[in-house]
N, C-alpha and C positions, 0 to 999 in steps of 0.2 A: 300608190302606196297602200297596203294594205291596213286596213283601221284596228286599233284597240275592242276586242269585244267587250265595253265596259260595263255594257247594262245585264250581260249575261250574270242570272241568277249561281251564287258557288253551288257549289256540290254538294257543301255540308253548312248546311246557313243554321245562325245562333239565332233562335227566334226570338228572345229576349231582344236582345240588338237589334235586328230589325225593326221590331216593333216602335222602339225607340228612338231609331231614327228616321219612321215613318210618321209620327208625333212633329218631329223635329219638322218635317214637308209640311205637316197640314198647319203648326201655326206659321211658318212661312207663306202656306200661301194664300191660308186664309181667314190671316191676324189673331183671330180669339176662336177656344174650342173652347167646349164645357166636355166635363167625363164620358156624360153620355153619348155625346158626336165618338170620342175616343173609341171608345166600348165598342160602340157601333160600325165602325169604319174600320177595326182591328179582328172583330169576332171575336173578343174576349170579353171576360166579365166585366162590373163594374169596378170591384175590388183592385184587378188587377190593373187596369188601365192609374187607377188611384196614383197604386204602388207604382207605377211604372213617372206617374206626373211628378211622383214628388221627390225621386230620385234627380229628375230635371232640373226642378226648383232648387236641389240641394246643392246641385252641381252647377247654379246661373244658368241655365239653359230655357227656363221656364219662371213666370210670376203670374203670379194669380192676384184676380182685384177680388173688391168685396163682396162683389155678384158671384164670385166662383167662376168668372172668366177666364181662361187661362191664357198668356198672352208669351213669345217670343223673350226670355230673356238677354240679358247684357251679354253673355259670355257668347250666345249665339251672332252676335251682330260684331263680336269683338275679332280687329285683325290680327293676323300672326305679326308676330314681333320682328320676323325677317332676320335674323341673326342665331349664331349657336351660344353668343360671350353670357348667357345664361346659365350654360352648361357649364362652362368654366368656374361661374358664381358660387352654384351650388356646390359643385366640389368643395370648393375652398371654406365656404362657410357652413356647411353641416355639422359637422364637428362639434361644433362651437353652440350650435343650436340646440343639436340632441343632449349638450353638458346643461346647458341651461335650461331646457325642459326638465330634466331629470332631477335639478335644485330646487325649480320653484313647485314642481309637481304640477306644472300648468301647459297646456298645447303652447308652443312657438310656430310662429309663420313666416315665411321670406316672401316678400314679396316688391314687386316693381311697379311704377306706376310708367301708365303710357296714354298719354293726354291726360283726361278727366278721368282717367277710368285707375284701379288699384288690381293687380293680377296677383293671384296667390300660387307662386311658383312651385312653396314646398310644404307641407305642414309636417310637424312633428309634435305627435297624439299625444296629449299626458295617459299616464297607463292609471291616475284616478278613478274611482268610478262616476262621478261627476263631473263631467270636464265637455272644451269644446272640440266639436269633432273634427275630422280632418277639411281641411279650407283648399286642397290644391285645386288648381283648376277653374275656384270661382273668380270673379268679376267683380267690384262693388264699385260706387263712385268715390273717388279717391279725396273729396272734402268731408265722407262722413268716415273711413276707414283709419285707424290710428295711422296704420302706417301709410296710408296715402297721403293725411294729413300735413305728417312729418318732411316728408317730401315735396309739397309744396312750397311748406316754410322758407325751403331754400330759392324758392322762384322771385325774381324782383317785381317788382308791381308792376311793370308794363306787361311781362309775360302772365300773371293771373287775371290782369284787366283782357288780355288776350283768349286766354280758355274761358272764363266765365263771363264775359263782356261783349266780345267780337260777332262777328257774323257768321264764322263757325258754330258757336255756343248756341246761338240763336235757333238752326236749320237744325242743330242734334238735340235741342230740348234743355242745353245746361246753362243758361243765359240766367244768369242774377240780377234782382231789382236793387237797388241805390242801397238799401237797408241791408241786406241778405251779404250785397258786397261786403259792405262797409265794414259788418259781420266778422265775414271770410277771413279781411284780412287785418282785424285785429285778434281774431283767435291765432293767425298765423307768426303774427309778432311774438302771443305768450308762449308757443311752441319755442321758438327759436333762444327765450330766454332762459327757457327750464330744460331744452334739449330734450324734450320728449313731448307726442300727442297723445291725448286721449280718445278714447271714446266710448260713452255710456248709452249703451242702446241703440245708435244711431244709427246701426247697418240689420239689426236682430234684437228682438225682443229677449230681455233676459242675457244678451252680452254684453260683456263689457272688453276691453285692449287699450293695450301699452305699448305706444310705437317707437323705436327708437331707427334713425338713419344708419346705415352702413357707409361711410366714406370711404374712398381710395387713402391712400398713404399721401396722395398727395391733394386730399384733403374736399375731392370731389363726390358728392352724392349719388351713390351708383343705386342701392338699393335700399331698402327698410325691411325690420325685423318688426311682429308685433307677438306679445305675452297676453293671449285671449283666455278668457277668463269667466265665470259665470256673476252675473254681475255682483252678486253679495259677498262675492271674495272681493271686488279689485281693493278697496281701499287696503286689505293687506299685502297689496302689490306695489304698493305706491309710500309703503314705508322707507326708512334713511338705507335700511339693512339689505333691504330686495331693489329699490332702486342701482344702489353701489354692485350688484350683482350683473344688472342689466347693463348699466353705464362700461364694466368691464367686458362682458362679454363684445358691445361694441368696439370695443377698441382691440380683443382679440381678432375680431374677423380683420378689421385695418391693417393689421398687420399679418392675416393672414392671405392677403391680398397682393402682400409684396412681392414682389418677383414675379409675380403671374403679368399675363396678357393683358390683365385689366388694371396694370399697376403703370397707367399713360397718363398724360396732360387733358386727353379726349381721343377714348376707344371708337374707333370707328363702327356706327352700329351699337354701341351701349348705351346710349343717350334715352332716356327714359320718356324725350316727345315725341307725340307723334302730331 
């Protein structure tokens, strides 16, 4: 059988791309770069390697410690989701999204959680000039992210003593001590009573978000929306006037969920664990 020539160079290669996912190989294979290894291993400037790191970082693909090590991000180690009923999601609830960005004048984000982790499936940019920038594509851990928060809430305590407790948690680094738990899962009680998470700072310096659930119609937790914000706005997100804004919009997408693929008892494949 004749083989795939896959390692063959194209014809007309994006050296920008390249480069960047030449980056992407060397902290795979060899855990921490600093700019200058970059620079140096790319033949390009300092500058430019920078610019090229921090596009990574923006996108989860890269974090940097305090040394200025640069290390392999979340969204590089994160698996495909294995299914399209994403696809379907987004249809159905954009709409809905881009009305409510466009009210509160703040980015909205859709996103899913898949185990520990919070995926940011779509953003929709506030057109401010302050504002947070677009989130698709990133990774955050889903107990400091509003909406990953939000969606834990809905987990009964065997299954969070499960992700943050078990011997999975342990071998991937998200293993909680007795206190941190105990934490977890009394901030998850006050979600579930007010119907919405927060989060000040916990994922970015200088943000702030407001998560709310997206249910099925038939009352199951498919995904979450969050209303990101720069921190010294949220508290005027979190009035009676803007909250009742967000509360409706979640119950638009519920409903606009109906009749679709993902309007089941349990979508085969939309399950948010992994």
């Amino acid at each position: 059988m004749k083989k795939d020539q896959i390692q063959q160079k194209p014809p007309y290669p994006i050296e920008s791309v390249d480069n960047a996912l030449r980056i992407l190989q060397m902290m795979r294979d060899e855990g921490e770069v600093r700019i200058t290894d970059v620079a140096t291993a790319l033949g390009v400037a300092p500058s430019t390697a920078h610019r090229l790191m921090a596009m990574l970082i923006y996108r989860g693909f890269a974090i940097r410690d305090d040394s200025r090590h640069y290390s392999a991000g979340p969204a590089l180690g994160a698996a495909a989701i294995g299914s399209s009923w994403t696809k379907t999601l987004k249809v159905a609830v954009e709409p809905t999204l881009e009305i409510l960005s466009s009210r509160l004048a703040e980015t909205v984000n859709l996103i899913v959680r898949v185990g520990v982790s919070a995926r940011f499936l779509l953003s929709i940019e506030s057109s401010t000039l302050l504002r947070i920038g677009d989130r698709t594509g990133s990774v955050l851990p889903a107990r400091s992210a509003s909406g990953g928060k939000v969606l834990l809430a809905f987990e009964p305590l065997a299954q969070l003593e499960r992700l943050y407790r078990g011997k999975s948690a342990e071998l991937g680094g998200d293993a909680l001590g007795d206190e941190d738990f105990a934490a977890l899962v009394a901030d998850m009680a006050a979600i579930r009573r007010r119907g919405y998470a927060l989060n000040r700072e916990e994922t970015e310096t200088g943000v702030a978000a407001i998560g709310f659930p997206i249910l099925t119609p038939a009352g199951r937790p498919l995904a979450s929306f969050s209303v990101a914000t720069p921190v010294g706005r949220l508290e005027r997100l979190i009035t009676p006037q803007r909250l009742e804004l967000m509360f409706a919009a979640r119950d638009d997408m519920t409903e606009a969920l109906r009749g679709t693929t993902l309007d089941t008892p349990r979508q085969p494949g939309a399950a948010t664990e992994v």
